[in-house]
C-alpha positions in Angstrom: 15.9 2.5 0.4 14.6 0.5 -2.8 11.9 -0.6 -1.1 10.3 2.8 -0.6 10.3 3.1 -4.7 9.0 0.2 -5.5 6.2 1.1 -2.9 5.4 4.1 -4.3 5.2 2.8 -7.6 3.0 0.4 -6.6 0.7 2.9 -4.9 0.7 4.5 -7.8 -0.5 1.9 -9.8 -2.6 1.1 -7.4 -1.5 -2.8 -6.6 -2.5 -4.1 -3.3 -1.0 -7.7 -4.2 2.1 -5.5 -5.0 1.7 -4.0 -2.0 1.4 -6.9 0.3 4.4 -8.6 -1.5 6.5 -5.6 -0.5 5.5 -5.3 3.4 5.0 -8.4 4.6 6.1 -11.8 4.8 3.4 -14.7 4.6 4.1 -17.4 6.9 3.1 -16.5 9.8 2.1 -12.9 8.7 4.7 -10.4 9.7 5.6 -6.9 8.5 9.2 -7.5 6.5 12.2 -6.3 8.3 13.0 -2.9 8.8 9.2 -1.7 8.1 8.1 -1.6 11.6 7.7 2.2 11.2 5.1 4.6 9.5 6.1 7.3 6.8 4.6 9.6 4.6 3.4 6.0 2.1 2.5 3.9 5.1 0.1 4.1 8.1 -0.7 1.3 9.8 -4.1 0.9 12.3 -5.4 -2.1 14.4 -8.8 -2.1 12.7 -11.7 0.2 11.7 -14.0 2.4 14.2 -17.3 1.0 14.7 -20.0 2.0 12.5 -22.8 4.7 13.7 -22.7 8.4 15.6 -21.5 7.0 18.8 -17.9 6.6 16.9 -18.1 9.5 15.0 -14.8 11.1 16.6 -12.8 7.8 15.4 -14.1 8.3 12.3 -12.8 11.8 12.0 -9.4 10.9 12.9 -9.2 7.6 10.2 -10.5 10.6 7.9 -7.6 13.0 8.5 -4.9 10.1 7.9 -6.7 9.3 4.8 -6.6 13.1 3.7 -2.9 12.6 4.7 -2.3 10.5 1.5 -3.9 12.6 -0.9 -0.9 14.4 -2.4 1.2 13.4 -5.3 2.9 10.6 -4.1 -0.1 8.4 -2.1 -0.4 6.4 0.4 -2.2 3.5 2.2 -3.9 2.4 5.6 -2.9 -1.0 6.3 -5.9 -2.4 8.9 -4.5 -5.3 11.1 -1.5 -4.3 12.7 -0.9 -3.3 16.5 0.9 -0.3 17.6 3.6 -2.6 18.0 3.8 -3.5 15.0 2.4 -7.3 15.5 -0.1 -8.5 12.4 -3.2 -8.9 14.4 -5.6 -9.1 11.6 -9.0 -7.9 11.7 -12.3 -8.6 11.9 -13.6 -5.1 10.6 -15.9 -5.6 8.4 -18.2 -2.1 7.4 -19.9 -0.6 3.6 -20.3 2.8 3.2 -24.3 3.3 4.2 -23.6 2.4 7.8 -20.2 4.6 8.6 -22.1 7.7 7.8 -25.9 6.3 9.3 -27.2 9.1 11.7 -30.0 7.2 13.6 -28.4 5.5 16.1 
């Protein structure tokens, strides 16, 4: 599949308009045909755990698909989209300091 180059190259330069272009369609936001899957370049999640110690399990989980992409070829989280696939968007919205906060 060309796509998946092209994906890869744009992970590799590290393009997220790139990025975007490839996967989805604009109007209304949709994933682009025959991308309603994940693979070793692609993950997709609904939206970020909640800050603070209460979440820290999520946390651990987003971490291990994260370490997931660290290997030669990359790979991205794409927040927003439901496990079926749907764009939802999201309203996630976190900075570093308050993921890792212990005094909740």
């Amino acid at each position: 599949m060309a796509i998946l180059h092209d994906y890869a190259i744009a992970i590799r330069k590290r393009d997220v308009g790139a990025i975007v272009d490839l996967m989805f369609d604009r109007h209304p936001p949709s994933l682009r045909f025959g991308l309603q899957t994940e693979n070793e370049l692609w993950d997709f999640k609904a939206g970020c755990p909640a800050p603070g110690k209460l979440h820290q399990t999520a946390w651990s989980e987003l971490a291990i698909d994260v370490l997931a992409f660290h290997n030669p070829n990359g790979g991205v989280l794409i927040l927003g989209i439901a496990d079926d696939y749907s764009f939802r968007g999201t309203s996630s919205q976190t900075e570093p300091a308050p993921i890792f906060e212990t005094n909740d």
